[in-house]
C-alpha positions as CSV (number, residue, x, y, z in Angstrom):
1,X,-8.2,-37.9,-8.2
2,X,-7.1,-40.2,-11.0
3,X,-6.4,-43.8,-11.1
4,X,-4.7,-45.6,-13.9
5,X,-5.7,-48.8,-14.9
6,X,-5.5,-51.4,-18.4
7,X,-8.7,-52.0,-20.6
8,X,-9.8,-56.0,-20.6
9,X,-8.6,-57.0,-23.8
10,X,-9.8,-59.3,-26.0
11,X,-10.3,-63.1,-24.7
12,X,-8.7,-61.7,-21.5
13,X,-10.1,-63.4,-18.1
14,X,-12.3,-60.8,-15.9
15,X,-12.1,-60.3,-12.1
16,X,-12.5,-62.9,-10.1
17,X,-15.6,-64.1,-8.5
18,X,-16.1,-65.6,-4.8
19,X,-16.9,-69.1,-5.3
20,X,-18.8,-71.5,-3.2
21,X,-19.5,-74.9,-2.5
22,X,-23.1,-74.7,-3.1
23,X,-25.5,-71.2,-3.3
24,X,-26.6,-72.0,0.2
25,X,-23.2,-71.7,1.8
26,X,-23.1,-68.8,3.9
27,X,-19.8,-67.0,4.2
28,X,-18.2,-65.0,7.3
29,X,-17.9,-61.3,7.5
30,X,-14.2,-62.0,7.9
31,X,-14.1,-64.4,4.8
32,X,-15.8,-62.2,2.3
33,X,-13.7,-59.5,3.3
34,X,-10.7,-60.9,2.9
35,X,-11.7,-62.2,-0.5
36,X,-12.3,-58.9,-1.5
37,X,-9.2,-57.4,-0.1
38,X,-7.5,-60.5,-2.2
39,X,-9.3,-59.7,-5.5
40,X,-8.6,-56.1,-5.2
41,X,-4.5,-56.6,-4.5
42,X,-4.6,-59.3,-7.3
43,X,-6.4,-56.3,-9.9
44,X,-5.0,-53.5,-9.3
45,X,-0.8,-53.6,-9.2
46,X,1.6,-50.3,-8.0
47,X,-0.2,-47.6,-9.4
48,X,0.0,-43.5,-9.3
49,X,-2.9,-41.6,-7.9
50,X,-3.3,-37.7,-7.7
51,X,-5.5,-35.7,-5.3
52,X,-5.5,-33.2,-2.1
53,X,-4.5,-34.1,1.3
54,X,-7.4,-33.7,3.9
55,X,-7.1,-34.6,7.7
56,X,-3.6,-35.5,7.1
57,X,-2.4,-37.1,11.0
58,X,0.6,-39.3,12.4
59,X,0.1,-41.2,14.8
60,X,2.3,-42.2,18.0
61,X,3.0,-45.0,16.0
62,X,4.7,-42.7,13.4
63,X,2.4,-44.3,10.7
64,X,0.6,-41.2,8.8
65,X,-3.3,-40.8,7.9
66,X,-4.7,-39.2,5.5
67,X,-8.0,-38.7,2.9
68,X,-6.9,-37.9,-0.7
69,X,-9.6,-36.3,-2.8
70,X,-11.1,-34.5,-5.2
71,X,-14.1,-33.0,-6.1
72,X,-16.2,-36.0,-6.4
73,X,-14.9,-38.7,-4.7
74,X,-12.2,-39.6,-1.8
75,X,-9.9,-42.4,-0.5
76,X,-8.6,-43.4,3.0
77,X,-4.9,-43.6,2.8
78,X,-1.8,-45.3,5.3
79,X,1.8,-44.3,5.2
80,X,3.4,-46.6,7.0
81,X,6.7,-44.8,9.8
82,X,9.7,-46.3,8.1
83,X,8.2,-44.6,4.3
84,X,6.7,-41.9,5.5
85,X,10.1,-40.8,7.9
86,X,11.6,-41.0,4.3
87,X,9.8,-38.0,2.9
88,X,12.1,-34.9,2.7
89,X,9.1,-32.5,3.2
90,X,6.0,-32.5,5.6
91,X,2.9,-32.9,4.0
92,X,0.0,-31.0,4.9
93,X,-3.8,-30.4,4.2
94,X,-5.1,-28.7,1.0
95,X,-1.5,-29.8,-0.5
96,X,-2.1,-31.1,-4.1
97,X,0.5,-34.3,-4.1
98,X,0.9,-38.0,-5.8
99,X,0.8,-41.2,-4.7
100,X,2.1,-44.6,-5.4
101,X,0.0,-46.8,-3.7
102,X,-1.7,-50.2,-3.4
103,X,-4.8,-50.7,-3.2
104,X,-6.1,-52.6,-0.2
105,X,-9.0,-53.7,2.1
106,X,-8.8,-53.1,6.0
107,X,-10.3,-56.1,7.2
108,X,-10.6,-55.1,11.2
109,X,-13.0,-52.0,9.8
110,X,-13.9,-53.2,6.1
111,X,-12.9,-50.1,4.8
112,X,-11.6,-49.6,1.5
113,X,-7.6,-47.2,1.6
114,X,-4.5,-47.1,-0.1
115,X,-1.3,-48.2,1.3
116,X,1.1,-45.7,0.1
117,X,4.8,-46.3,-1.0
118,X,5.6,-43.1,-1.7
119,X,4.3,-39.7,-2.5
120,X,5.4,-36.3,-4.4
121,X,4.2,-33.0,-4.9
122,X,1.8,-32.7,-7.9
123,X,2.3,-28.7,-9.4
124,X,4.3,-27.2,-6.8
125,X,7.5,-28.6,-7.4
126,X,7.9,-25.3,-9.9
127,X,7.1,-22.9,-7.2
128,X,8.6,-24.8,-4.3
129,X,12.1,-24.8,-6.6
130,X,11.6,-20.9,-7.2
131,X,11.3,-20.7,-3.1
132,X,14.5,-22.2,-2.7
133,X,16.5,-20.3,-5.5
134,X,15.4,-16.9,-4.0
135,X,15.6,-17.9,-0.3
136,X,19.6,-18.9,-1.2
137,X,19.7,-15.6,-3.1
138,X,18.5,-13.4,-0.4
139,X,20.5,-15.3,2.3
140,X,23.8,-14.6,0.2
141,X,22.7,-11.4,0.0
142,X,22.7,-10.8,3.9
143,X,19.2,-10.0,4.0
144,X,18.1,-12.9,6.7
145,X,21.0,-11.9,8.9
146,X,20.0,-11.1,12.6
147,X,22.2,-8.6,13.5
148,X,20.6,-6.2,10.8
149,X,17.0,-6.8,12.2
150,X,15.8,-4.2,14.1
151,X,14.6,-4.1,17.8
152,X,10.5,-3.6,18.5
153,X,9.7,-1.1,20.6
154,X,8.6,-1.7,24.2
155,X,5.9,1.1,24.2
156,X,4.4,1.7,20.7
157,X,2.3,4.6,19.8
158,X,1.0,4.0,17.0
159,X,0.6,0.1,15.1
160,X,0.3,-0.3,11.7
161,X,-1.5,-3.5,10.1
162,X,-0.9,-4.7,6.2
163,X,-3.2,-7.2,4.9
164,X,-7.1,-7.5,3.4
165,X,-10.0,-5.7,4.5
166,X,-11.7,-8.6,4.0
167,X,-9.7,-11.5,5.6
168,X,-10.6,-12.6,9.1
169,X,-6.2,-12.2,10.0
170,X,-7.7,-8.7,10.7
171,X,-10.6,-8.9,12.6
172,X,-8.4,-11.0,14.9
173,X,-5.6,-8.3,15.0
174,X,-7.9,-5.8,15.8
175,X,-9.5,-7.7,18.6
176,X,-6.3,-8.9,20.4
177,X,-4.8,-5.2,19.8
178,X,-8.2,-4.1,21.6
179,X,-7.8,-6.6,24.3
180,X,-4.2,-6.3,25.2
181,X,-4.2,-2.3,24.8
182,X,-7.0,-0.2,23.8
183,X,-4.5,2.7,23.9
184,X,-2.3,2.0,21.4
185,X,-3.2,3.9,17.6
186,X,-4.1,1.1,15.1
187,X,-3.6,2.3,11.2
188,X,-4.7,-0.2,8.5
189,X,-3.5,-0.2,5.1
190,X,-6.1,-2.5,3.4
191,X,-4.4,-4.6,0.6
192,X,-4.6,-7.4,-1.7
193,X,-2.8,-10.3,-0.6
194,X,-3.6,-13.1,-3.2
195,X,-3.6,-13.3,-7.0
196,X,-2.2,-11.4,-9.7
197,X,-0.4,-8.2,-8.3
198,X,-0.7,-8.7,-5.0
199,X,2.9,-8.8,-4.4
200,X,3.2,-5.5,-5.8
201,X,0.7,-3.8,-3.7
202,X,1.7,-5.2,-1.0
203,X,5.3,-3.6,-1.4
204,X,3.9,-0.7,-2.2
205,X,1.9,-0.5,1.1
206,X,5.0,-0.9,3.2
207,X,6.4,2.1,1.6
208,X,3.6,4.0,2.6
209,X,3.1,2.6,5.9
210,X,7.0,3.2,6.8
211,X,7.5,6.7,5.6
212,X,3.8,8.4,5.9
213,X,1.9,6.1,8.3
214,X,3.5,7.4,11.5
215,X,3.9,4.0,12.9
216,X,6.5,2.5,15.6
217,X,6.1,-1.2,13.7
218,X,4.0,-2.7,11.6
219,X,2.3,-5.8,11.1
220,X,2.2,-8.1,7.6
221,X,-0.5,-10.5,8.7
222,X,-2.8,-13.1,6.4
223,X,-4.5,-16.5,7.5
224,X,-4.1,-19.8,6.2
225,X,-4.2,-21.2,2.5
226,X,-1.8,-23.3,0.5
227,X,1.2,-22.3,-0.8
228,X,-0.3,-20.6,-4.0
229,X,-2.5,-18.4,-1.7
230,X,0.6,-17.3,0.1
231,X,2.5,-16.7,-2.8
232,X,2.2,-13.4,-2.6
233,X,4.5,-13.0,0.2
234,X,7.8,-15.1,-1.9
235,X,8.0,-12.7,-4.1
236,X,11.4,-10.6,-4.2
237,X,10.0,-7.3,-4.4
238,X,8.2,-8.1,-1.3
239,X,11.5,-8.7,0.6
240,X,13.6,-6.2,-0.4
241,X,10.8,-3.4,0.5
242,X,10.5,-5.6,4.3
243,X,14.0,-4.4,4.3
244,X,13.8,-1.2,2.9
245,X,11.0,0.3,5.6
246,X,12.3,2.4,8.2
247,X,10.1,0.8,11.1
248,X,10.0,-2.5,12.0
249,X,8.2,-5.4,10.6
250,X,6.5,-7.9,12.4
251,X,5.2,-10.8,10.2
252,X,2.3,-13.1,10.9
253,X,1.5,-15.5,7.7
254,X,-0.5,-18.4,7.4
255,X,0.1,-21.3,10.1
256,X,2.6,-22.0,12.9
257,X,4.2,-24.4,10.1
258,X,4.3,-21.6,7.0
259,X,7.2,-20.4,6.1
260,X,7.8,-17.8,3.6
261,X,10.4,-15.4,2.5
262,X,8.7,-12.4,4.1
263,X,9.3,-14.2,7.5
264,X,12.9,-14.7,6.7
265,X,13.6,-11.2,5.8
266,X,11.2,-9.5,8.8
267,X,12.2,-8.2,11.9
268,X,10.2,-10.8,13.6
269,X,8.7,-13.5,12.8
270,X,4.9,-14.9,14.7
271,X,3.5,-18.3,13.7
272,X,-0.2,-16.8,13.6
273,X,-1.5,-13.2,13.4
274,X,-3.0,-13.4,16.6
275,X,0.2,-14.0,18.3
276,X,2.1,-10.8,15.7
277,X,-0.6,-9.1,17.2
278,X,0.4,-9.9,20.9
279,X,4.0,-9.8,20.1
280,X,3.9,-5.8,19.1
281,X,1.5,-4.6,21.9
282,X,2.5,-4.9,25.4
283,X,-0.8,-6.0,27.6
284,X,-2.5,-2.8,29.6
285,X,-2.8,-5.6,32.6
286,X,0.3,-6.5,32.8
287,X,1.8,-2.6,32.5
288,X,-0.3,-1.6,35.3
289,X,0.8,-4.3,37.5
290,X,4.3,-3.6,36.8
291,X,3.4,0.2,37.7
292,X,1.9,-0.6,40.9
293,X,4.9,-2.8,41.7
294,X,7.4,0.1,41.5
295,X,5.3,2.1,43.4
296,X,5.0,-0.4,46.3
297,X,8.3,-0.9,46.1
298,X,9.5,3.3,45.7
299,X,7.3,3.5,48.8
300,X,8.9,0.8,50.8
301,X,12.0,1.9,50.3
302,X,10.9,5.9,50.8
303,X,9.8,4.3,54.5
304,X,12.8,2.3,55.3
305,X,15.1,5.6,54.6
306,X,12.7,7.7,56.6
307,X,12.9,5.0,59.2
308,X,16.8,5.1,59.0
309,X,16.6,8.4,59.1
310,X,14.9,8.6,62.4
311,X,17.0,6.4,64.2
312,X,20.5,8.3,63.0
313,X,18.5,11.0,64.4
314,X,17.2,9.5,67.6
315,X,20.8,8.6,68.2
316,X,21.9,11.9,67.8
317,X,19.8,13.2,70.1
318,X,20.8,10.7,72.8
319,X,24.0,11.7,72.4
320,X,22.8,15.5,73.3
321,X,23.3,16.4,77.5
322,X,21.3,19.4,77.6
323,X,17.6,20.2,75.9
324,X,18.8,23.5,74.8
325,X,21.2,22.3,72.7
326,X,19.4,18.8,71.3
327,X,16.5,21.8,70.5
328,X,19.0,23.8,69.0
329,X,20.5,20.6,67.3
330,X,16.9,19.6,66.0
331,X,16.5,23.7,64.8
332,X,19.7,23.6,62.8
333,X,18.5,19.9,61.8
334,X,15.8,21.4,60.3
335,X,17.0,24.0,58.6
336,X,19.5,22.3,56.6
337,X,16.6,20.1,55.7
338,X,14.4,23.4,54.5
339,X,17.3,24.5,52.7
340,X,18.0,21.6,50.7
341,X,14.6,20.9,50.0
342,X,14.3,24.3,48.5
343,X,18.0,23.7,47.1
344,X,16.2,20.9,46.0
345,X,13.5,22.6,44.2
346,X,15.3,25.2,42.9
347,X,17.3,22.5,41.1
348,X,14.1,20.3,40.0
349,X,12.2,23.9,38.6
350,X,15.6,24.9,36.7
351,X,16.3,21.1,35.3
352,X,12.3,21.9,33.8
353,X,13.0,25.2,32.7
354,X,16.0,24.1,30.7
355,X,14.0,21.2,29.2
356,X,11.4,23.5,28.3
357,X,13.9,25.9,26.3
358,X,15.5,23.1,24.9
359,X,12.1,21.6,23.6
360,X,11.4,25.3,22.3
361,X,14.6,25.6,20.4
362,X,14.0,22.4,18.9
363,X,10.2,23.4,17.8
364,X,12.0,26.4,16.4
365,X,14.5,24.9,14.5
366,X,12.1,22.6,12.8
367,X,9.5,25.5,12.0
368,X,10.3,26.6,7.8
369,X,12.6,29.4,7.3
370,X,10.1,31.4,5.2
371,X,12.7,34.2,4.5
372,X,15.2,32.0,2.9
373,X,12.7,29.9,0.9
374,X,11.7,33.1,-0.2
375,X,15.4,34.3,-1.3
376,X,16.1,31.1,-2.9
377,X,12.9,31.2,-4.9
378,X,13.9,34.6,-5.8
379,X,17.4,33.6,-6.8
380,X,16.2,30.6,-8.8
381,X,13.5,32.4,-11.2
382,X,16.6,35.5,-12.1
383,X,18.5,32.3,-12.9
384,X,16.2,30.9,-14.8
385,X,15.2,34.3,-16.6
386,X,18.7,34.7,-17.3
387,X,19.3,31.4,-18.7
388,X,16.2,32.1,-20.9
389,X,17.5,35.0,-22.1
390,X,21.0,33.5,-22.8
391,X,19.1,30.3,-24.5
392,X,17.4,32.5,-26.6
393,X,20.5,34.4,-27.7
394,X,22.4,31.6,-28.8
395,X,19.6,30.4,-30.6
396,X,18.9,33.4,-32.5
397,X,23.0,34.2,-33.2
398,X,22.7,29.9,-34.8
399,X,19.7,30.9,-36.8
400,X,21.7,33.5,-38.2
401,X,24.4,31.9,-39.1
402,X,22.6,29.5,-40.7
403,X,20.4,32.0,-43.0
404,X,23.9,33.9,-43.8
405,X,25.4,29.8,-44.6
406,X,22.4,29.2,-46.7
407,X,22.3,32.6,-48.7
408,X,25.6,31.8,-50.4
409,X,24.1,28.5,-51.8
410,X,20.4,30.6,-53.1
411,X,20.4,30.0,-56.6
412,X,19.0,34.0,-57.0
413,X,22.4,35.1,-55.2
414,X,24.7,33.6,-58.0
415,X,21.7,35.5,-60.7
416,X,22.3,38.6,-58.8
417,X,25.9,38.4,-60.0
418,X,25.6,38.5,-63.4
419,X,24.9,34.9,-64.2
420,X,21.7,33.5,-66.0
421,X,20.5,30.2,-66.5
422,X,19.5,28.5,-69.9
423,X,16.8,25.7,-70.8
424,X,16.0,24.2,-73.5
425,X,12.7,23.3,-74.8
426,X,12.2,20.3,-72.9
427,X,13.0,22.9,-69.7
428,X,16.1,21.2,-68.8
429,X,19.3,23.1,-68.2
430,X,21.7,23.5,-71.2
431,X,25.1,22.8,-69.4
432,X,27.5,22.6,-73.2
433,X,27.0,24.3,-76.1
434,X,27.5,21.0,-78.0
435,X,24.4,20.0,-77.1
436,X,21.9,22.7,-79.1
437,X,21.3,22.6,-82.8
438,X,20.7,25.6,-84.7
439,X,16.9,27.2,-84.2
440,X,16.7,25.5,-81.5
441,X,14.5,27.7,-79.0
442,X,16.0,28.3,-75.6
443,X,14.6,30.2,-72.4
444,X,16.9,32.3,-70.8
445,X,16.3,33.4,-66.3
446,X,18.0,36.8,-65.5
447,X,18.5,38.0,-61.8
448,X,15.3,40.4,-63.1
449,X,12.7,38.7,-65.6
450,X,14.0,36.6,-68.5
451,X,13.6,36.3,-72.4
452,X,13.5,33.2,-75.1
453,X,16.2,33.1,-78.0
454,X,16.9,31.3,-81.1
455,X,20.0,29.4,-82.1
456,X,21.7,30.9,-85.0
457,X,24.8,28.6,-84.4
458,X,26.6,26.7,-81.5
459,X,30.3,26.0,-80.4
């Protein structure tokens, strides 16, 4: 925390004492204390303090509390409602801000506070200004709508959970997954979730977790911390690859009152990991009620349609005059009820015997097909041997070409035709006549060898 005050200058007057009548004069508490609240107001004017919220609290009376601080020292502060329902933002604890305050004296407790005007938010208004540009960018974008977030499954298999080895989000994951449903699969996928890089790790291990993890949903989970610690999880790359994972994602960052990107963009959103935890995984307790529900309930009603039964039958029989034919009534009775309870059978055991060819075929059709791998991999290296070859070709057909193109231009060729070339004695090539004075020696390149020659005369 810093305060900002003048330097005394020269032949300026110094604070203010507490006078008396006389040294014995004894002074209430009440007195002194509102002489010092008096010399302090009169001191210090509207100033600008910076520190970190701690135990930040409004009270019924809409009037906010607070301690700002730093590491060696602290201050009791008081927003009063009508400034503090003014603020645009909710502060919070560990947030670094700045005040404009008074400075002041309780009297009712003697303690020392400052009565805050207003306050602002000291370093985050650059990250807090990126949140906003890439929240409107990724809302424009369609990526926050609801219709394209996906549904969570009822009954999950398997649960996957993104976030530090280390952080206690996980041990508490664990324990309510544990708790709620030891029979689900849990899968971590231990990450860094603060600092430099974390954003890209993270990303990375959704990609991972949504196309090799084997998961039904997953979990993005990390505790509390301010809004540098959950940086992480505004980054862009982070919410596009929410988006981009085939399963759903269940998010569960920081406090109920955090808010990031990556709980805009998720499936769903939890205000703690605990409750991610116990949004995903459907309690055991609760699962076995239900079951034994429908089976009270299957077995009431198998009773009350045996009962009804009974009594079409009972009046049927009443309705038979002689006991040969209500026995042969009952016979016939019975037979049609053998006969559709096998009928019934027959159709249950042929129902499962197309299932089980039909789950067959379909283990089938996803085994390999060795044999046409095995053809294609044939076909594909004669291609490429063939494409070799013809590579090759064409590359010896340029090089000759070229050698041919380049033999007409080989000095020895033009020799070879009769030609010779002539230097002088300074072994530069004698292109006139003109030039060469008589006796001059000259050194003369045939096709085959060469000889040296004198100048008798020139033209």
């Amino acid at each position: 925390m810093w305060i900002g005050y003048n330097r005394r200058m020269p032949g300026e007057q110094g604070l203010a004492r507490v006078s008396t009548h006389s040294p014995s004069e004894i002074l209430t508490v009440s007195a002194l204390v509102r002489s010092v609240r008096d010399l302090l107001e009169r001191r210090y004017p509207l100033l600008w303090v910076a520190g970190e919220i701690s135990n930040f609290t409004v009270a019924k009376s809409g009037h906010a509390y607070f301690v700002l601080k730093d590491e060696h020292a602290q201050v009791r502060c008081v927003m009063f409602r009508q400034r503090q329902q003014n603020l645009e933002w909710t502060p919070r604890d560990g947030m670094r801000i700045e005040v404009q305050a008074l400075v002041s004296l309780y009297e009712p407790r003697g303690d020392f506070q400052l009565n805050v005007e207003t306050m602002r938010r000291a370093g985050l208004g650059a990250l807090f200004e990126a949140f906003l540009r890439l929240r409107d960018k990724l809302e424009k974008e369609g990526l926050f709508n609801a219709e394209t977030k996906r549904t969570l499954p009822s009954l999950p298999r398997a649960i996957g959970v993104i976030t530090s080895r280390e952080a206690a989000a996980l041990g508490d994951v664990l324990t309510t997954l544990a708790r709620r449903n030891p029979s689900i699969d849990v899968v971590v996928f231990p990450v860094q979730v603060q600092g430099e890089g974390a954003a890209e790790k993270i990303a990375s291990a959704l990609k991972i977790a949504g196309r090799f993890g084997g998961c039904d949903v997953i979990l993005l989970v990390r505790g509390g911390g301010s809004i540098e610690d959950l940086w992480a999880f505004n980054e862009e790359i982070v919410a596009r690859a929410i988006r981009a994972c085939p399963v759903p994602v269940v998010t569960g960052i920081g406090h109920e009152t955090d808010f990031t990107i990556a709980d805009f963009v998720a499936d769903r959103r939890a205000p703690t990991p605990t409750a991610a935890a116990e949004l995903v995984s459907p309690e055991r307790a609760g699962l076995l009620e239900g079951i034994s529900r429908l089976t009270a309930s299957l077995a009431l009603r198998l009773r009350q349609e045996l009962e009804r039964r009974m009594l079409l039958v009972d009046h049927l029989a009443r309705r038979l005059v002689h006991p040969e034919a209500r026995l042969r009534a009952q016979s016939e009775l019975l037979g049609q009820l053998r006969l559709r309870l096998g009928q019934a059978a027959g159709r249950i055991s042929s129902e499962r015997g197309w299932e089980v060819v039909r789950l067959m075929q379909r283990a089938q059709a996803r085994l390999p097909n060795t044999d046409k791998l095995l053809a294609t991999s044939v076909q594909l290296v004669a291609r490429l041997r063939a494409a070799t070859r013809a590579t090759l070709e064409r590359a010896g057909s340029a090089c000759a070409r070229r050698i041919a193109n380049l033999s007409h231009l080989d000095p020895a060729a033009v020799l070879d035709r009769g030609y010779s070339v002539v230097r002088d004695g300074s072994n530069r090539i004698v292109l006139r006549g003109a030039s060469l004075s008589a006796g001059e020696l000259l050194d003369i390149t045939f096709a085959e060898g060469g000889a040296h020659a004198r100048v008798e005369r020139s033209r």
